[in-house]
Legacy VTK file of the C-alpha trace (Angstrom):
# vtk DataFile Version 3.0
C-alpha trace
ASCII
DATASET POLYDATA
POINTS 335 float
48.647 60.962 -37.604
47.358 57.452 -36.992
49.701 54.702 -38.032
47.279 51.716 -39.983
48.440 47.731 -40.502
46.966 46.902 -43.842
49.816 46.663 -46.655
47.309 44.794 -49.548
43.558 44.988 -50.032
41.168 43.014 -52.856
39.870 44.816 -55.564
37.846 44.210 -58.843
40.516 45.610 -61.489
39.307 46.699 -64.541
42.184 46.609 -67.707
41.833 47.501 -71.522
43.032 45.585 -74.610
42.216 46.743 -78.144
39.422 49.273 -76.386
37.467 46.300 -74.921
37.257 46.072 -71.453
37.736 42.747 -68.891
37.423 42.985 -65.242
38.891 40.521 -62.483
39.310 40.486 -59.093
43.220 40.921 -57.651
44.998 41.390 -54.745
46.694 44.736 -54.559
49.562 46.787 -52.215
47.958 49.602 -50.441
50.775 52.172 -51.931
49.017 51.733 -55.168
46.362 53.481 -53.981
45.899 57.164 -55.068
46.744 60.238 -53.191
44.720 62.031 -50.957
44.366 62.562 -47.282
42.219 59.814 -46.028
41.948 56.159 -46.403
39.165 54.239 -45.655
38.212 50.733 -44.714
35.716 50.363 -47.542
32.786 47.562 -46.154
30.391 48.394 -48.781
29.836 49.544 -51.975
26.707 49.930 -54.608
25.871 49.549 -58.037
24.700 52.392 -60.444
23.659 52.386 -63.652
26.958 54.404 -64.030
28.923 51.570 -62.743
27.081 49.386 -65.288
28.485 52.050 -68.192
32.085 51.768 -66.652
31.905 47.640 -66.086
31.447 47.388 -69.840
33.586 50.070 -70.931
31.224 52.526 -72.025
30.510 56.518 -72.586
35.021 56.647 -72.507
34.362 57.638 -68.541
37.425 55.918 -67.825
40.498 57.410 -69.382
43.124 55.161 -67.679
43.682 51.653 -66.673
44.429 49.683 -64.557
41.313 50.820 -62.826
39.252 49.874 -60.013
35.028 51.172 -60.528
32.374 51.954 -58.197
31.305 55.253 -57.771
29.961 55.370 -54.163
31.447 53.360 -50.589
30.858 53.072 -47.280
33.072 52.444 -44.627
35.383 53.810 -41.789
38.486 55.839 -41.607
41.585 53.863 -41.089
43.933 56.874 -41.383
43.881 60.545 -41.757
46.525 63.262 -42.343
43.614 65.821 -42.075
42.071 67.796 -39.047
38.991 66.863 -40.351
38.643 63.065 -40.097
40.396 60.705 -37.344
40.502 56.824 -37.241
37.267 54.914 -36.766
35.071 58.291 -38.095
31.889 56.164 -39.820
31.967 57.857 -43.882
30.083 57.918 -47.052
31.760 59.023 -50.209
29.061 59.507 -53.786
30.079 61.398 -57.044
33.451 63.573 -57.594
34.635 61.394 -60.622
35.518 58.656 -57.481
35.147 55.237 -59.982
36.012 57.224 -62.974
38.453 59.421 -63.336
39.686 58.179 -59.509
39.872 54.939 -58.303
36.886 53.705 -56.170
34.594 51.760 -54.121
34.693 48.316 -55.492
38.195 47.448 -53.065
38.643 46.979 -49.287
40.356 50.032 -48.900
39.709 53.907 -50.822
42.217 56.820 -50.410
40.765 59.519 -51.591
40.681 63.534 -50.648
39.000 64.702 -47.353
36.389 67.385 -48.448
34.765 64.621 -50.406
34.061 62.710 -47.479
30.577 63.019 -45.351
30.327 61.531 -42.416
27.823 59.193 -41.915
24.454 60.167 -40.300
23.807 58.353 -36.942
21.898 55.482 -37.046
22.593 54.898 -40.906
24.326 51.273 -41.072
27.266 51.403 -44.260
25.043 48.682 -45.549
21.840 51.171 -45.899
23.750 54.041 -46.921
24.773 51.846 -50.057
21.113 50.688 -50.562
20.471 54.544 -50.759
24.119 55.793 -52.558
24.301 57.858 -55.809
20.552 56.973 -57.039
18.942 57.833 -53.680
21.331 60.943 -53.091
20.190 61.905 -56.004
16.623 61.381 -55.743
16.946 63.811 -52.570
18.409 66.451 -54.293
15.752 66.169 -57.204
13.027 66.562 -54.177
14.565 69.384 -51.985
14.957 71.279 -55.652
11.111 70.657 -56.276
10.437 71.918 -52.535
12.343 74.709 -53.866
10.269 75.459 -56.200
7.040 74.991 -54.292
5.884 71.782 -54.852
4.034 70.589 -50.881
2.003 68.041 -50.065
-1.557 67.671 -51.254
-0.520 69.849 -54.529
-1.704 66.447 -57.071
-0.199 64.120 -58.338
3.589 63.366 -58.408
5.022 61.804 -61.381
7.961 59.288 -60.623
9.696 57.891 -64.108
11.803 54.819 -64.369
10.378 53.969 -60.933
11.680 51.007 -60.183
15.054 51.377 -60.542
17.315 52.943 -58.198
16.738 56.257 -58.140
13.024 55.843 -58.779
12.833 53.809 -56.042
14.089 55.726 -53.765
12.128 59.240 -54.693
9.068 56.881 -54.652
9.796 56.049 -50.814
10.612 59.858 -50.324
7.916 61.300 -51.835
5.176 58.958 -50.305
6.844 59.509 -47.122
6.551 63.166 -47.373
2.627 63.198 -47.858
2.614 62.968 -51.992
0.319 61.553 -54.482
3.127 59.481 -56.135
2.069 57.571 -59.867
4.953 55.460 -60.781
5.798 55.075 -64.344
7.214 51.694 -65.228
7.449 49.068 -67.834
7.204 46.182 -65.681
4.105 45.492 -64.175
5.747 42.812 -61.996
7.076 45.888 -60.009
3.545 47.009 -58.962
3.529 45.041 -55.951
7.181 46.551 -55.030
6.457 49.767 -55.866
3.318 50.009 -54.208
5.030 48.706 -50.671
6.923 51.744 -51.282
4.741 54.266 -51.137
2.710 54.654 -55.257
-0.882 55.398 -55.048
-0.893 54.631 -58.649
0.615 53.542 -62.114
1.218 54.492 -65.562
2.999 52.216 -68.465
6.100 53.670 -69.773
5.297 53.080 -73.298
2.295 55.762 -72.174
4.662 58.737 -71.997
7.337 56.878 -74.543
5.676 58.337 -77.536
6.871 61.281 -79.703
5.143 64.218 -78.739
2.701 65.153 -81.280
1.049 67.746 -79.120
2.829 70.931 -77.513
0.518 70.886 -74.659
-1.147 67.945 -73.576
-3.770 68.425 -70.362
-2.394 69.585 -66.764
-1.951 66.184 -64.209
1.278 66.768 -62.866
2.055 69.112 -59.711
5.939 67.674 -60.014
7.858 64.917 -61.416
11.036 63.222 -61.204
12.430 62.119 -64.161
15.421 59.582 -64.679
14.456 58.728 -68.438
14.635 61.377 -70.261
14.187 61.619 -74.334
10.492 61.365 -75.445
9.825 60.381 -71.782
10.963 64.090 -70.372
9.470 65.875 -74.039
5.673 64.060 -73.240
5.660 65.005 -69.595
6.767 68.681 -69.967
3.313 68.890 -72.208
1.179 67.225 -68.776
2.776 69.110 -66.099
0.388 71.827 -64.408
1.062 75.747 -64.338
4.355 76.719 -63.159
5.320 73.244 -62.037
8.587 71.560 -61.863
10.636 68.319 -62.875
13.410 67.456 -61.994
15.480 65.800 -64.539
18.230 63.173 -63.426
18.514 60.572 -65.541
18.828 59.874 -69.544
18.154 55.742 -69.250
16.137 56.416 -72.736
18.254 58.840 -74.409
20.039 62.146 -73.933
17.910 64.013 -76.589
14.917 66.156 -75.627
12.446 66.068 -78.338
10.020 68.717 -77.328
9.130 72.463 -77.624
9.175 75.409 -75.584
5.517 76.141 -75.405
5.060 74.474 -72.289
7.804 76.578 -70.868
6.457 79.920 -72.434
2.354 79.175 -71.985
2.358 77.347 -68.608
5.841 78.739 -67.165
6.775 75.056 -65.947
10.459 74.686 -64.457
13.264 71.897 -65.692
15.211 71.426 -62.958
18.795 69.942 -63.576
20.499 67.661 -60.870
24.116 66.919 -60.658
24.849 64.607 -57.862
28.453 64.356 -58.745
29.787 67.788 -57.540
27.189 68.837 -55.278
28.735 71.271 -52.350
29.337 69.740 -49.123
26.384 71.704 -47.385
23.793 70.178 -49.980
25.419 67.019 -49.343
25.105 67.103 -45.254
21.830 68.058 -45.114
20.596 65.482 -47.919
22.411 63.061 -46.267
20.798 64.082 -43.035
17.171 64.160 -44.534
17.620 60.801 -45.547
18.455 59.202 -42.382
15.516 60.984 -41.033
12.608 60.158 -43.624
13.276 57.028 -45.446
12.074 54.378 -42.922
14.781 51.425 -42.567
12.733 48.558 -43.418
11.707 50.295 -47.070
15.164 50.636 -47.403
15.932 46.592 -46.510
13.101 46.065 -48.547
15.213 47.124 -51.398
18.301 45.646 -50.932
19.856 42.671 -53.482
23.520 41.860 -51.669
25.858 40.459 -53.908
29.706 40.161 -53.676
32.596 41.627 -55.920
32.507 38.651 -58.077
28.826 39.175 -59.523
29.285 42.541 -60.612
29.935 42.094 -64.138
26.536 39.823 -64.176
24.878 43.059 -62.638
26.675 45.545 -64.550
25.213 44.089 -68.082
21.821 43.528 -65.540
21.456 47.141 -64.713
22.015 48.308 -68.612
19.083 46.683 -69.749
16.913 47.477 -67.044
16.762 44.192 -65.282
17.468 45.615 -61.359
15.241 46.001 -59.394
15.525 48.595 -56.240
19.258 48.669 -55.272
22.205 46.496 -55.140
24.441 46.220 -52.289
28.067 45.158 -52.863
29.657 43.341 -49.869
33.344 44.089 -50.824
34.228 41.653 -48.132
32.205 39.195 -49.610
LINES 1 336
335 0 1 2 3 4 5 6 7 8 9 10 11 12 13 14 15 16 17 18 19 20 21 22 23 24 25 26 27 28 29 30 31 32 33 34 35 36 37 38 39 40 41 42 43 44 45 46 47 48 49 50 51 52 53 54 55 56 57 58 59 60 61 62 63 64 65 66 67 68 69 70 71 72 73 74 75 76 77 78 79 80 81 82 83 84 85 86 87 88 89 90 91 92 93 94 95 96 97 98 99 100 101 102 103 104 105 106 107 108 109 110 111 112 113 114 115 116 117 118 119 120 121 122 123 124 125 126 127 128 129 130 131 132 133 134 135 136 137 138 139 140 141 142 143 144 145 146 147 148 149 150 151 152 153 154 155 156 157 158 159 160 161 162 163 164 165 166 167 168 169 170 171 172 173 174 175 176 177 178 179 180 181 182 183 184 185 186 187 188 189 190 191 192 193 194 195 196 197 198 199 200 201 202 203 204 205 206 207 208 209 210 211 212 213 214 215 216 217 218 219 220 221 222 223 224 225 226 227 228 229 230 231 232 233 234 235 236 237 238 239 240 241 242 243 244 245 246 247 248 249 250 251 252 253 254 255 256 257 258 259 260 261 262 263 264 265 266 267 268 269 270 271 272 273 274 275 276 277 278 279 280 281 282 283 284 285 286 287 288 289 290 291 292 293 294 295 296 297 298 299 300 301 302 303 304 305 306 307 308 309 310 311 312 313 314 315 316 317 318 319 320 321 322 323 324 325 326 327 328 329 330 331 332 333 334
């Protein structure tokens, strides 16, 4: 085992009085940390729109305070009582209830169990793999389950939702990358510009697919969609996508209800796909991790970067709840 020299670390520290929630940033002794095999010299960190939920003490995700949030880092190894990892091994860590039910990225240093550690693809920089984290894991795993299912290139149109946030953004750079017919859906049409640098060959309002289905099928456009909406959003596209097509559905930004029917399911034999970044198995994990360092080109991802320190992320957190981030934030936890 490799002996370390930190003994305290800066954190933002979440408590709880009278079920409200205040956040502030403190220095803390590295035996607080949790157990678990490795810790890691955290550099960077991310914002989610889960972070945003646990900043302001939403959806009960966190059971126990003191706490410290973020749900994805970056950083390297500082010590290691398993075979698997050794000092100076360059990590990423998204999902497995790290930042909710486990203390997380938003701190200098994580300790946290070894299998939920992936090491970090070469030529990824800490600082892009946090302009990617959760949201663009996730978008890969929504597109390798629509390859799945046999969406390919020059099949139509492509359907991103909620395209300008993070995970939008990122299956919009994806996608276009991959030789798709991307149409970005999107309430802000100051995003156009953005989106289009990414990668859309075309928009559609948000309000457009916002409206209660009235209709159990509506006419075929989409060959595949990725949807991080949900509600009347996921119920109106179901009704548009073509024969035996898929979304993927990885998101509920407008509402965890599905308002629909099953006709489109029954008549047209589309596919809802379901993706759960948090406990994906490590082999989904490597080789999403390892398609992403190979087809997102750098500069999109720099394109998409905001930096900000610990201190502003109670700004962002009430920022990324009302839908007022764009691309991805990057958290400097050194900063």
């Amino acid at each position: 085992m490799t002996s370390f020299k930190a003994t305290s670390f800066k954190a933002l520290v979440l408590t709880e009085q009278d079920r409200k929630v205040s956040s502030s940033i403190e220095t803390l002794d590295t035996d607080r940390l949790p157990e678990g095999e490795v810790l890691v010299r955290v550099s960077h960190s991310t914002l989610n729109y889960k972070d945003g939920m646990v900043l302001n003490g939403l959806g009960r995700l966190v059971r126990s305070y003191p706490h410290v949030p973020g749900v994805d880092f970056a950083g390297v190894v500082e010590h290691s009582s398993s075979p698997q990892w050794r000092a100076g091994d360059p990590v990423v860590l998204t999902g497995w209830r790290v930042g909710e039910q486990h203390w997380g990225g938003y701190a200098q240093y994580a300790r946290v169990k070894a299998d939920w550690l992936v090491r970090l693809p070469d030529g990824m920089t800490a600082e892009r793999a946090m302009a990617i984290g959760t949201a663009g894991f996730t978008s890969m795993l929504a597109v390798m389950a629509l390859e799945r299912h046999g969406l390919a290139p020059g099949a139509g149109e492509v359907l991103v939702t909620g395209a300008a946030g993070g995970v939008g953004s990122v299956a919009v750079a994806l996608l276009a990358r991959l030789g798709h017919r991307v149409i970005a859906s999107t309430g802000r049409p100051e995003t156009h510009e953005y989106l289009a640098g990414l990668g859309a060959a075309g928009f559609i309002d948000r309000a457009e697919l916002a409206q209660p289905v009235t209709k159990p099928l509506q006419a075929e456009r989409w060959a595949g969609a990725v949807d991080s909406v949900g509600s009347t959003t996921l119920a109106t596209l179901l009704t548009q996508l073509r024969y035996r097509a898929s979304v993927a559905a990885c998101g509920l930004a407008g509402g965890n209800d599905l308002p629909g029917t099953v006709i489109p399911f029954l008549l047209r034999g589309v596919n809802l796909l379901g993706i759960d970044s948090v406990l994906a198995p490590l082999p989904e994990r490597q080789t999403a991790w390892s398609r992403l360092a190979r087809e997102l080109d750098p500069a999109l991802i720099d394109g998409m970067i905001e930096r900000i320190p610990l201190a502003s992320l109670p700004d962002y957190a009430n920022r990324i709840l009302k839908g007022q981030v764009r691309g991805r934030v990057v958290v400097d936890v050194n900063g």
